[in-house]
The first five atom37 places (N, CA, C, CB, O) and aatype in JSON, in Angstrom:
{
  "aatype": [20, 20, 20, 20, 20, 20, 20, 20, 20, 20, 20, 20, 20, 20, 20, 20, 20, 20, 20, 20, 20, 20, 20, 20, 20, 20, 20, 20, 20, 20, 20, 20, 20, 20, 20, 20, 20, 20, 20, 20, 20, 20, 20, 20, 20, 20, 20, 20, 20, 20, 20, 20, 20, 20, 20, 20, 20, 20, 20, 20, 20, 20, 20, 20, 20, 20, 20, 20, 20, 20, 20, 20, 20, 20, 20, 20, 20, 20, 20, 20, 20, 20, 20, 20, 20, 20],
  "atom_mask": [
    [1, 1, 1, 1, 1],
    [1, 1, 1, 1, 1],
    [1, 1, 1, 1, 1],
    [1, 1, 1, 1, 1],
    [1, 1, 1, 1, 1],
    [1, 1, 1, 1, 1],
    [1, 1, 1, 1, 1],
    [1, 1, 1, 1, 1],
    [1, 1, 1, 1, 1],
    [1, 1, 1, 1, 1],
    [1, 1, 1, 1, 1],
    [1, 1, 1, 1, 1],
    [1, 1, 1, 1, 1],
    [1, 1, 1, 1, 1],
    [1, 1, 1, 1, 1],
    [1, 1, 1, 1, 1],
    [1, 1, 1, 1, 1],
    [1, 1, 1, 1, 1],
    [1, 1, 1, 1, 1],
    [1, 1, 1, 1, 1],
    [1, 1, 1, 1, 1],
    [1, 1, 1, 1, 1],
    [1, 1, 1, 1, 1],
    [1, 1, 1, 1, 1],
    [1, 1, 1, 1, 1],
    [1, 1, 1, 1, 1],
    [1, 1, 1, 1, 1],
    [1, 1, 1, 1, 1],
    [1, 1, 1, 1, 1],
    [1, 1, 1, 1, 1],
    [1, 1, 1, 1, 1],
    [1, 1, 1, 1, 1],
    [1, 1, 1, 1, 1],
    [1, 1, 1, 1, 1],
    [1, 1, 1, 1, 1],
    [1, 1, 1, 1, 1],
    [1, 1, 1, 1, 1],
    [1, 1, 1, 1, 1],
    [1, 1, 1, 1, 1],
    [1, 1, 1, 1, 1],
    [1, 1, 1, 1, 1],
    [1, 1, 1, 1, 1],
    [1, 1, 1, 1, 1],
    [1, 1, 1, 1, 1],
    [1, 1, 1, 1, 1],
    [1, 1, 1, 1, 1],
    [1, 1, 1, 1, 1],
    [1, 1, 1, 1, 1],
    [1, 1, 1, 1, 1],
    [1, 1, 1, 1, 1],
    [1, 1, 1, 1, 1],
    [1, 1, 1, 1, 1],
    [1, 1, 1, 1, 1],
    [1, 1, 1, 1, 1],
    [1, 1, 1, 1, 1],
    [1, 1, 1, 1, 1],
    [1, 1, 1, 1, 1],
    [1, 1, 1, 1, 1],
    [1, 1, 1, 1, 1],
    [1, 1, 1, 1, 1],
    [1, 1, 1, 1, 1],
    [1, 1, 1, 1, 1],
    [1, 1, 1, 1, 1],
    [1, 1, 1, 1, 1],
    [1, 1, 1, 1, 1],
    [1, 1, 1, 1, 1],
    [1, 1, 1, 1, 1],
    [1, 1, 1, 1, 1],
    [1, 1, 1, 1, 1],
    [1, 1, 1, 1, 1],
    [1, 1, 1, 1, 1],
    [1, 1, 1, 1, 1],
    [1, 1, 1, 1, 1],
    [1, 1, 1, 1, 1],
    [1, 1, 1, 1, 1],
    [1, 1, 1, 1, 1],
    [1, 1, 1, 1, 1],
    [1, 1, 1, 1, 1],
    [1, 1, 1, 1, 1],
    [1, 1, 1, 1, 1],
    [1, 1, 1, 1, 1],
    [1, 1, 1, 1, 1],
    [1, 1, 1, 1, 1],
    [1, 1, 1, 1, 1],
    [1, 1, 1, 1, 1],
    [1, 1, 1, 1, 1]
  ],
  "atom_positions": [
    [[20.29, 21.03, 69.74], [19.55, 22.24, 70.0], [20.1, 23.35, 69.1], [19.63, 22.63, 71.5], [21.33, 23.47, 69.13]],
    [[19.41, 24.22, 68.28], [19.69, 25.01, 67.56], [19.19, 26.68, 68.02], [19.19, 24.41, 66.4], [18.01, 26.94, 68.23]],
    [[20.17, 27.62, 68.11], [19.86, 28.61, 68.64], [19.41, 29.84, 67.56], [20.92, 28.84, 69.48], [20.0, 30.04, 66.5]],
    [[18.95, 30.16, 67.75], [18.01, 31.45, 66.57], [18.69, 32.96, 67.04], [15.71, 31.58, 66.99], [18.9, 33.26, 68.21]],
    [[18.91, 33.58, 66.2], [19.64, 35.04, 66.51], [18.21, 35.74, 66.15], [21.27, 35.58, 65.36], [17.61, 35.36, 65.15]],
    [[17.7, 36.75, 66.95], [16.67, 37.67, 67.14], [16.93, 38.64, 65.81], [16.77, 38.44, 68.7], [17.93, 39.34, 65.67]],
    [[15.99, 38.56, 64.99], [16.09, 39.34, 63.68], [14.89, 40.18, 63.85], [16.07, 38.43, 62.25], [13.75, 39.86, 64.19]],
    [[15.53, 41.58, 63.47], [14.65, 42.78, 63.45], [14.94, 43.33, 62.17], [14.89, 43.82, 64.63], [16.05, 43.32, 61.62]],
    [[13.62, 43.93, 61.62], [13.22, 44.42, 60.24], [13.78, 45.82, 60.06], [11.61, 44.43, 60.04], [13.45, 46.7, 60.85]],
    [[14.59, 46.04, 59.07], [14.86, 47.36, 58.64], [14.84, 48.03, 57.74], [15.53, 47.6, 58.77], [15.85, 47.76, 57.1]],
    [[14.07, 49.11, 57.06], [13.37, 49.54, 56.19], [14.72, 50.82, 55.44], [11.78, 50.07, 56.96], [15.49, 51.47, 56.15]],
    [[14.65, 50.88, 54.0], [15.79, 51.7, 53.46], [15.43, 51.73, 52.01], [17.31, 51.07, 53.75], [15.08, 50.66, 51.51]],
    [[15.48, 53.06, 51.08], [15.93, 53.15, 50.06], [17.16, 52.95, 49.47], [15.67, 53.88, 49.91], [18.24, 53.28, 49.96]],
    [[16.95, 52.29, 48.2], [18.44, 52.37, 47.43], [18.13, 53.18, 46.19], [19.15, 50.77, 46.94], [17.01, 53.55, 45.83]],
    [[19.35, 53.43, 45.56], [19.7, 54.37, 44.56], [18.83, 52.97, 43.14], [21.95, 54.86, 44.57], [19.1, 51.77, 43.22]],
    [[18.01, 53.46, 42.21], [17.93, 52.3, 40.95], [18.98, 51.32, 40.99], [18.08, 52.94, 39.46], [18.89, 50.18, 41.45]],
    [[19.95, 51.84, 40.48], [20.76, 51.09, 39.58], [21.81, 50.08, 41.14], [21.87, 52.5, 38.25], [22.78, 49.38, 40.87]],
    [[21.41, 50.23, 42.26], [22.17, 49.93, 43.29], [20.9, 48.41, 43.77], [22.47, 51.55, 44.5], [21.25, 47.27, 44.08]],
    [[19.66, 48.88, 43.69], [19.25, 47.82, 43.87], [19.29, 46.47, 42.55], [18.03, 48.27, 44.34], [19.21, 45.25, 42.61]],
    [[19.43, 47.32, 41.57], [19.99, 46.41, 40.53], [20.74, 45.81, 40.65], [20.33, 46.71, 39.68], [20.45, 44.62, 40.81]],
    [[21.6, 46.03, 40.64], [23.37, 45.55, 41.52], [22.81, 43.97, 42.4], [24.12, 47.33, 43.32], [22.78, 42.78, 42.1]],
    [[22.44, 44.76, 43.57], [21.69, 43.76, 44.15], [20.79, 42.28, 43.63], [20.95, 44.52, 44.66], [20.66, 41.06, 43.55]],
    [[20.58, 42.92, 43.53], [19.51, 41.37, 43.15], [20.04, 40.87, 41.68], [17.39, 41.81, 42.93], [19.41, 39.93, 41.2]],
    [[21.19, 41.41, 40.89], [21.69, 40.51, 39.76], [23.27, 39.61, 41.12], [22.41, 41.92, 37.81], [23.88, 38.55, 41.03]],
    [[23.31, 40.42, 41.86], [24.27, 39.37, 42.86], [23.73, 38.32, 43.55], [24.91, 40.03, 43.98], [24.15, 37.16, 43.56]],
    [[22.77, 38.77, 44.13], [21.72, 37.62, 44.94], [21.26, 36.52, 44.05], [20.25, 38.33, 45.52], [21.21, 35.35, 44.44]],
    [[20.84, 36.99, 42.57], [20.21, 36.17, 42.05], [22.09, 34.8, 41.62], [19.04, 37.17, 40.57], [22.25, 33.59, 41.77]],
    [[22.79, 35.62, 41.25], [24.29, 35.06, 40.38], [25.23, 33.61, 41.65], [25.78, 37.12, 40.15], [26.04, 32.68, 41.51]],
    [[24.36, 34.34, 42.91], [25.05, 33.89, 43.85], [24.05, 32.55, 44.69], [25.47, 35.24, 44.74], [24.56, 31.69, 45.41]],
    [[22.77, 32.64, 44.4], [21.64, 32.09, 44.76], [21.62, 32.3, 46.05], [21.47, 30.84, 44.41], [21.74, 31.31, 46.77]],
    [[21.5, 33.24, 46.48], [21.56, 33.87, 47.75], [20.37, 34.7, 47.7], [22.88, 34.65, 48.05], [20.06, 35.14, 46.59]],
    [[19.5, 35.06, 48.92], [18.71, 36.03, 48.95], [19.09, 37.38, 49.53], [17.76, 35.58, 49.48], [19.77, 37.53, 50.54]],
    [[18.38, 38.7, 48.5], [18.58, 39.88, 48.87], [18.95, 40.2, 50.5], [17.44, 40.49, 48.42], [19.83, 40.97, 50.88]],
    [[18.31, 39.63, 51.1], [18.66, 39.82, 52.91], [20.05, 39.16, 53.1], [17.39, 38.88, 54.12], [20.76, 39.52, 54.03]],
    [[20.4, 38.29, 52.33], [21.72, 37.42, 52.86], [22.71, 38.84, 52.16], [22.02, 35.31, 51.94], [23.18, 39.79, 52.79]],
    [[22.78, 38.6, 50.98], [23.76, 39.64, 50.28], [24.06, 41.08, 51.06], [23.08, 40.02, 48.81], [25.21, 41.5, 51.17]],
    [[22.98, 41.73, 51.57], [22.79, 42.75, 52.14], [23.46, 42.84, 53.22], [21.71, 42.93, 52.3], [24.37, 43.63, 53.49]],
    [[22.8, 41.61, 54.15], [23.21, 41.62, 55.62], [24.95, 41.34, 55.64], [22.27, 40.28, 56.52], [25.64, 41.68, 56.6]],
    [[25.55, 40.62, 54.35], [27.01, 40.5, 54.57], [27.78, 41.91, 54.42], [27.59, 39.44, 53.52], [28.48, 42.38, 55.31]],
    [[27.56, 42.48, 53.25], [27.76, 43.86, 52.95], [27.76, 44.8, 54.17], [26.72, 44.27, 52.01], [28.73, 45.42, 54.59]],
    [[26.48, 44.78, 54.68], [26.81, 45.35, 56.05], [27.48, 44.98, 57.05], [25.99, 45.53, 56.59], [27.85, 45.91, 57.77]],
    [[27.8, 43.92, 57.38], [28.63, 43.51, 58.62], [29.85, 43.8, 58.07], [28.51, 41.96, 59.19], [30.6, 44.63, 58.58]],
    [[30.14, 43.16, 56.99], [31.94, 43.47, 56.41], [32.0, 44.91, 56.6], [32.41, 43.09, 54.49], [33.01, 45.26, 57.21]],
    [[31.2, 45.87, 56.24], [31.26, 47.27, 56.52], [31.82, 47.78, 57.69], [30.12, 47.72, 56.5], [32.83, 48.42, 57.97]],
    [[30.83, 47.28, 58.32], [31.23, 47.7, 59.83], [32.15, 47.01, 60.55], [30.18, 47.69, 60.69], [32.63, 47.72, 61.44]],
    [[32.88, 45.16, 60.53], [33.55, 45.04, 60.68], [35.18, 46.32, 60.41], [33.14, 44.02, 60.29], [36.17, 46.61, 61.08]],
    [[34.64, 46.72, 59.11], [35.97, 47.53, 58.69], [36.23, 49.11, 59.13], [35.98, 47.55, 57.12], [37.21, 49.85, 59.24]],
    [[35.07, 49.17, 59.29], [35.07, 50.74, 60.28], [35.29, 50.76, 61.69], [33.67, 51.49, 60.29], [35.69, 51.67, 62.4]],
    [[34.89, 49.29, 62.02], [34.74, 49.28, 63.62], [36.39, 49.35, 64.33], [33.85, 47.64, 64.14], [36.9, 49.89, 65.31]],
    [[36.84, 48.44, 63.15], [38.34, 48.29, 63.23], [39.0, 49.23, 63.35], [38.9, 47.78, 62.33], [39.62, 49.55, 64.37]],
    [[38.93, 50.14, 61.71], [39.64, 51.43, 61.84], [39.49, 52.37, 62.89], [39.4, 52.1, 60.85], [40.43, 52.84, 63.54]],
    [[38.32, 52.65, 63.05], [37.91, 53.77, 64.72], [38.67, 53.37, 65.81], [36.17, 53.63, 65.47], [39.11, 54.11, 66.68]],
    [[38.84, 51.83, 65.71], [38.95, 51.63, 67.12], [41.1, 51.5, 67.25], [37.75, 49.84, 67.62], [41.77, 51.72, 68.25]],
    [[41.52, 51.14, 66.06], [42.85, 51.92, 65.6], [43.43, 52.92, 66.01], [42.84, 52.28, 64.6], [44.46, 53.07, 66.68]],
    [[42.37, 53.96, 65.35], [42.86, 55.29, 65.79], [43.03, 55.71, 67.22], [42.06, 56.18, 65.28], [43.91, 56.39, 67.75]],
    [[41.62, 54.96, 67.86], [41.6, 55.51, 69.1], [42.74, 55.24, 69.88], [40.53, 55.14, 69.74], [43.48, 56.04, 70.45]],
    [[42.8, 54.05, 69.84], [44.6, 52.96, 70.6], [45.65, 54.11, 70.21], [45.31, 50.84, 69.36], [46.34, 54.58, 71.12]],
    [[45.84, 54.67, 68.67], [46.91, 55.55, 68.53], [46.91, 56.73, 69.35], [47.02, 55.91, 67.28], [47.84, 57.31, 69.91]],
    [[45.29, 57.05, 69.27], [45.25, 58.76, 70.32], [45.84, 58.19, 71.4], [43.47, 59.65, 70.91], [46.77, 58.83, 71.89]],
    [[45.56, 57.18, 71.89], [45.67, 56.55, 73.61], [47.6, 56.74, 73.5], [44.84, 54.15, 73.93], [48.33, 57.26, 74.35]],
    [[47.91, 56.27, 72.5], [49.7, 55.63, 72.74], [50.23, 57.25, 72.62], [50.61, 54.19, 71.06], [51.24, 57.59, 73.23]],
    [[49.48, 58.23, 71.79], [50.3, 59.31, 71.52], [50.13, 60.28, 73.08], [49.71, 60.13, 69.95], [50.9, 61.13, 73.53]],
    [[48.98, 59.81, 73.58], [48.9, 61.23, 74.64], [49.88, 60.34, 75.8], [46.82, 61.87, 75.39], [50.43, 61.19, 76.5]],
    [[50.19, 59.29, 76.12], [50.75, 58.46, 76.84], [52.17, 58.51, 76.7], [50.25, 57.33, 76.62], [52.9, 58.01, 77.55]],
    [[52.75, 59.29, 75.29], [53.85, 59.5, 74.92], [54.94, 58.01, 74.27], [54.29, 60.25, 76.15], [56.11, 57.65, 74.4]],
    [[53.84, 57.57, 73.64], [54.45, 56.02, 73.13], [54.39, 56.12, 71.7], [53.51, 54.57, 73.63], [53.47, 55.71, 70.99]],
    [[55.69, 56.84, 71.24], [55.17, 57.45, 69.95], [56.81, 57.26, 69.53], [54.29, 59.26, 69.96], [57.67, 57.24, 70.4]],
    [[57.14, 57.1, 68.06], [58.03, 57.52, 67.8], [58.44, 58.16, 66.83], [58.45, 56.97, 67.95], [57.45, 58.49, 66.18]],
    [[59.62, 58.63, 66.21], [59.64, 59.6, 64.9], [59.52, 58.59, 63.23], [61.44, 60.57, 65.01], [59.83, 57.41, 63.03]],
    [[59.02, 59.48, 62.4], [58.37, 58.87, 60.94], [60.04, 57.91, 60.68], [57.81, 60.55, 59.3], [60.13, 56.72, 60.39]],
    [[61.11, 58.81, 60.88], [62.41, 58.65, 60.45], [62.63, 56.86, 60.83], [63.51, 59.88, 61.34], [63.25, 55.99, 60.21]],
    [[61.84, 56.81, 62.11], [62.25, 55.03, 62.92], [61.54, 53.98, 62.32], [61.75, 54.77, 64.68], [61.75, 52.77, 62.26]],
    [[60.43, 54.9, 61.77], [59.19, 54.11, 61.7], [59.36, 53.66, 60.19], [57.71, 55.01, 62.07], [58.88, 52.57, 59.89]],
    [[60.1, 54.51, 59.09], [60.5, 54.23, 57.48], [61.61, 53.05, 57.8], [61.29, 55.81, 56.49], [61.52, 51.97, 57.22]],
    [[62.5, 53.27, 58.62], [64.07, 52.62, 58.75], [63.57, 51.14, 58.99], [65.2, 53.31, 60.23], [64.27, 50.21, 58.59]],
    [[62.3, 50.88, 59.68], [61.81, 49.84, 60.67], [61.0, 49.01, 59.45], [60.75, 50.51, 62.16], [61.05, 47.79, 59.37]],
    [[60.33, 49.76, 58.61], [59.36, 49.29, 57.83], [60.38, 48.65, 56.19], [58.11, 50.76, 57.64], [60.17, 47.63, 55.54]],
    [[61.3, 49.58, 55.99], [62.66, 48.84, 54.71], [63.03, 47.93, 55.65], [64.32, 49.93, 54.04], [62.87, 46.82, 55.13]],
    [[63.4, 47.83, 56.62], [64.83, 46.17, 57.89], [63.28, 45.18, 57.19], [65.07, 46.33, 61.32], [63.52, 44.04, 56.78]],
    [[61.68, 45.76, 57.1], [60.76, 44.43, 57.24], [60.7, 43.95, 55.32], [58.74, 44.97, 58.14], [60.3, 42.9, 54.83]],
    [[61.12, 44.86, 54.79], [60.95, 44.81, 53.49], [62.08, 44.77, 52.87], [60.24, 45.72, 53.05], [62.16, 45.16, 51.7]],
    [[63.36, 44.19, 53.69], [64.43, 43.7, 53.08], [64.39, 42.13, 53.21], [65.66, 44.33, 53.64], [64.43, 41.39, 52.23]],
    [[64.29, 41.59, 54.81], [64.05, 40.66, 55.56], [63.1, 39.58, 54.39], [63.31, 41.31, 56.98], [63.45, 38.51, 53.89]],
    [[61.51, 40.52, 54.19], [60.93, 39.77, 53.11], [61.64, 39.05, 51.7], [60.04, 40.67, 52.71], [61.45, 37.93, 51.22]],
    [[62.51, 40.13, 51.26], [62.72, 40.05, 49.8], [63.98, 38.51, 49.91], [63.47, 41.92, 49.04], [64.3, 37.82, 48.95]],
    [[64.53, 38.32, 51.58], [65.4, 37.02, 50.98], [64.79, 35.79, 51.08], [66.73, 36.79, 51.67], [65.37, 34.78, 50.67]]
  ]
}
């Protein structure tokens, strides 16, 4: 049994030279304009969704008082970048 994801149509201008872009990738990749597109966008928002949701955890740890000084946080980050280098 094969399950179908509900696809809805979405209408957008691009800049010339951007839909160009496009469709010399789609075509290089043998992929269609909707595939190329639709990855572009999810990786997008995968990467924003991430970052927002980052920050927010940090607002959460800082008003909660789970925070510590830059001074711990440099000392902590060279112990990980000495550790690496043997």
């Amino acid at each position: 049994m094969t399950m179908t994801t509900k696809r809805e149509q979405v209408s957008f201008k691009l800049e010339t030279n951007t839909k160009r872009r496009l469709e010399a990738l789609a075509a290089a990749t043998r992929r269609t304009k909707t595939f190329v597109l639709e990855e572009a966008i999810n990786h997008y928002l995968d990467l924003n969704e991430w970052q927002i949701k980052s920050i927010q955890e940090g607002l959460e740890d800082a008003r909660a008082g789970r925070i510590i000084t830059h001074e711990t946080l440099v000392a902590k980050w060279e112990r990980r970048l000495e550790d690496s280098l043997d």
